[in-house]
N, C-alpha and C positions, 0 to 999 in steps of 0.2 A: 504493500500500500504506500501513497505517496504524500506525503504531510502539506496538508493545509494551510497549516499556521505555525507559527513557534516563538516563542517567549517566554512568560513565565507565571506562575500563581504566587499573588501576593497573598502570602498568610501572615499577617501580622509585618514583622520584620522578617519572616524567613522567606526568601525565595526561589520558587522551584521551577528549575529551567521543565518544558514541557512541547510537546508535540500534539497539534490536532490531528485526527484523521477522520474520514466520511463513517460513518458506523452505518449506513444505508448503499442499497444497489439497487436498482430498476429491476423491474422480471418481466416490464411488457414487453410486448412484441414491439421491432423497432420497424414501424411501418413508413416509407415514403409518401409525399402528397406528388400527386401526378397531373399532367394535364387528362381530361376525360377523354379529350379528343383522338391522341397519340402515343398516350399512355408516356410519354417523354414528364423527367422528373423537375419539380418546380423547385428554382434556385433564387434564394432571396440575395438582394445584393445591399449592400451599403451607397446609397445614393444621393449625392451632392443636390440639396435640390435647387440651387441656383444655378447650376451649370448641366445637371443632368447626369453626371459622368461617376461612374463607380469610384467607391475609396477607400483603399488600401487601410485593413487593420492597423498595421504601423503609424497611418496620416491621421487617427482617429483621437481627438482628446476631449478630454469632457468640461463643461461649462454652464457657471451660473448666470442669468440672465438679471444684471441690476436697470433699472431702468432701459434706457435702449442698448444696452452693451453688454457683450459676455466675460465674464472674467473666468479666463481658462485655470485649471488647473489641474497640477501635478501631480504623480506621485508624492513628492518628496511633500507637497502641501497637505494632500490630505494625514500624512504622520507626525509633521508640524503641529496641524487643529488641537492633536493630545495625542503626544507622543508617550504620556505612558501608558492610555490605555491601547496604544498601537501593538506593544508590545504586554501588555501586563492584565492577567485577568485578575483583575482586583478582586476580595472577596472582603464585603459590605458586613456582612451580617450571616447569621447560622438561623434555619428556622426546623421546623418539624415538617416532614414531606406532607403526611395530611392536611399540612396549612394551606398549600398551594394549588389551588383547583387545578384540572386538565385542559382546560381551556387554554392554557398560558401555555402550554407544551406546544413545541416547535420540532426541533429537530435534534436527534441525538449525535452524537462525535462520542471517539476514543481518546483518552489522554495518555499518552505514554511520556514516560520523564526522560529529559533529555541526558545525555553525559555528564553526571554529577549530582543529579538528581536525583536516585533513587532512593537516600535511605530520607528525604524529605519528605518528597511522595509518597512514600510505603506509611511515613509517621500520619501526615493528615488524611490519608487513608484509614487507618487503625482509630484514630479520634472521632472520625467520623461514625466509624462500624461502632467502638464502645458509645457514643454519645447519642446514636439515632438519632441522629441530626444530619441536616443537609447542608450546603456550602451557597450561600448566593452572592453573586458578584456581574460585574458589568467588565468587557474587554469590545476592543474593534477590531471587526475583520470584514474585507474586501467592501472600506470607506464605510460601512456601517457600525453604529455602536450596537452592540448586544448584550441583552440580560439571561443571564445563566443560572444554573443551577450545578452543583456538583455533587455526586455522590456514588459513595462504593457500590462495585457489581465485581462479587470475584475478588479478586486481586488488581484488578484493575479499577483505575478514577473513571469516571461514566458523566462527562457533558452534557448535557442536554438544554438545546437553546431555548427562551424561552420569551415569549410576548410580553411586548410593555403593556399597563394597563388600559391606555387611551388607544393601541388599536382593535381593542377589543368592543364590536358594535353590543349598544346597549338594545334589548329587544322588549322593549316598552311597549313598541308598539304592535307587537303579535298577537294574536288571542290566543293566550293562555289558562285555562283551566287555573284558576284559585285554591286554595288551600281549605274554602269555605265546599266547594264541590264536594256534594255527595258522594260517598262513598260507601255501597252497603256491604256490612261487617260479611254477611254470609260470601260474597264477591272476593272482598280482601284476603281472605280465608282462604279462600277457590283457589286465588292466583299466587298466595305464597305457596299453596301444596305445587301447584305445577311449575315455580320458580325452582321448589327443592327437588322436585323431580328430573329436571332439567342441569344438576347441579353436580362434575362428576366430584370423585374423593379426592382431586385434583387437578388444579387447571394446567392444561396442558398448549402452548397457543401452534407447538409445533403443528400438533394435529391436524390444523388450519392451513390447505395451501390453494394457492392462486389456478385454479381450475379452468377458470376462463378463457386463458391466451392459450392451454392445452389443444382448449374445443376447437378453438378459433384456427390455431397452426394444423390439427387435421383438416378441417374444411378447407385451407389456402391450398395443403398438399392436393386433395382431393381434387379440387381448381385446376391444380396446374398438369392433373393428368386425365385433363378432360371428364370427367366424373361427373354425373350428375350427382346434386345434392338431396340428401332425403327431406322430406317433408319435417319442418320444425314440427315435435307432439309435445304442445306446451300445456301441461295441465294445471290449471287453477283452484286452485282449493279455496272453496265458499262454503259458507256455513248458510242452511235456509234458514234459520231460527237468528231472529233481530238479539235476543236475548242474552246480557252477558253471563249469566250464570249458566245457560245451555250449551252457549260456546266455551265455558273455561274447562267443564265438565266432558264434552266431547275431544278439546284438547289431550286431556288427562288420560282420558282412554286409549289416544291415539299413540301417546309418547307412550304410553304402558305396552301397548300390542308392541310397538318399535325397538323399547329395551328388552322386550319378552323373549330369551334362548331362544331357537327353532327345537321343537319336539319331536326324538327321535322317531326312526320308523320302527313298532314293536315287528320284532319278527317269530311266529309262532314255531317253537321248536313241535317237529311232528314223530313221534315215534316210530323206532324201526324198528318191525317185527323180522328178526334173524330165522331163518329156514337152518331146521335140521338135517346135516349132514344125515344122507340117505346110507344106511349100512349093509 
């Protein structure tokens, strides 16, 4: 893997040189947009629009716009802005992870400690694991400031990037179900039994994989050897009864027949009557 970022975690006074890397990879399929006409593939350019004329990744630099004029700038300006969070994931404050809704999760990274680093790293590791506590801090990477989170997984530090609060839309204006909403007990009842049913002696997320671009790459194969495709058999599962207590109760039954062994086939032993040696 190829590192990201690299600088260091401010703990306190101690500093621990460190390395980012992606903790995520893609699994779709990497599909081409094409034209329809020619099936020829559609290439986006970089284009000057005063002049018209394509421009080279290298001739490219970015700019704020102050009144009628841009003020370009650089590399070396945007590490200037705050040069130590350029390089330094500062760490703010320690909280308890149930503090922090899921909302505010973003993206996860790996931290490995750089050349010098490790018996640093391994300590606020270890503080963390004894403390169950979490690590929150702010660093910048590619011209963005970011709010993070740190915390043990393994042996290893576990990043995970994390939303500021104001980009988070407020949803005031949705209709949502109040707290005042009826809810009858016998119902509640219903749907914690078919929660706990639903519930194995261990969550497992490996279990869960991406099936979709499976289906989808036999179909293309299929495609491209002239194949007719079968008829999609999409079936819908509807309940007739408007009723929620009919429907939790039929749910119930259904996950029950689902988790239910298959029962073996008995098979009837039949007696053999042995014939007497004739003398």
């Amino acid at each position: 893997m190829r590192a990201i970022w690299s600088g260091a975690i401010g703990f306190g006074l101690v500093n621990i040189p460190v390395r980012i890397f992606s903790a995520v990879q893609s699994s779709a399929l990497d599909l081409d947009m094409l034209d329809k006409h020619d099936n020829a593939r559609i290439r986006y350019q970089r284009v000057n629009e005063e002049t018209g004329e394509e421009v080279a990744w290298g001739d490219i630099v970015k700019g704020y716009k102050v009144e009628d004029k841009y003020v370009v700038l650089t590399e070396d300006d945007f590490a200037k802005a705050s040069p130590e969070k350029s390089k330094t994931i500062e760490i703010q404050e320690f909280a308890e992870e149930v503090e922090i809704d899921t909302t505010f999760y973003e993206m996860p990274y790996y931290l490995e400690p750089a050349k010098g680093g490790e018996r640093a790293y391994a300590l606020l590791r270890e503080a963390l694991k004894d403390s169950g506590k979490v690590a929150i801090g702010t660093f910048v990477m590619r011209t963005k400031e970011n709010l993070c989170l740190l915390k043990p997984q393994g042996n290893m530090l576990l990043l995970l990037r994390l939303r500021f609060h104001e980009e988070i839309r407020d949803y005031e204006d949705l209709n949502i179900p109040t707290a005042r909403t009826a809810v009858k007990p016998a119902e509640l009842k219903m749907a914690k039994a078919l929660i706990a049913q639903l519930t194995p002696k261990s969550f497992d997320i490996s279990r869960y994989k991406d099936t979709y671009d499976a289906a989808l790459l036999k179909m293309i194969k299929l495609r491209a050897k002239g194949k007719d495709l079968p008829e999609p058999k999409l079936k819908m599962v509807r309940n007739k009864s408007k009723d929620i207590m009919e429907q939790l109760k039929e749910s119930l039954g259904a996950t029950k027949a689902k988790k239910a062994p298959a029962k073996k086939a008995v098979t009837k032993k039949i007696p053999v009557t042995r014939r007497k040696k004739a003398s």
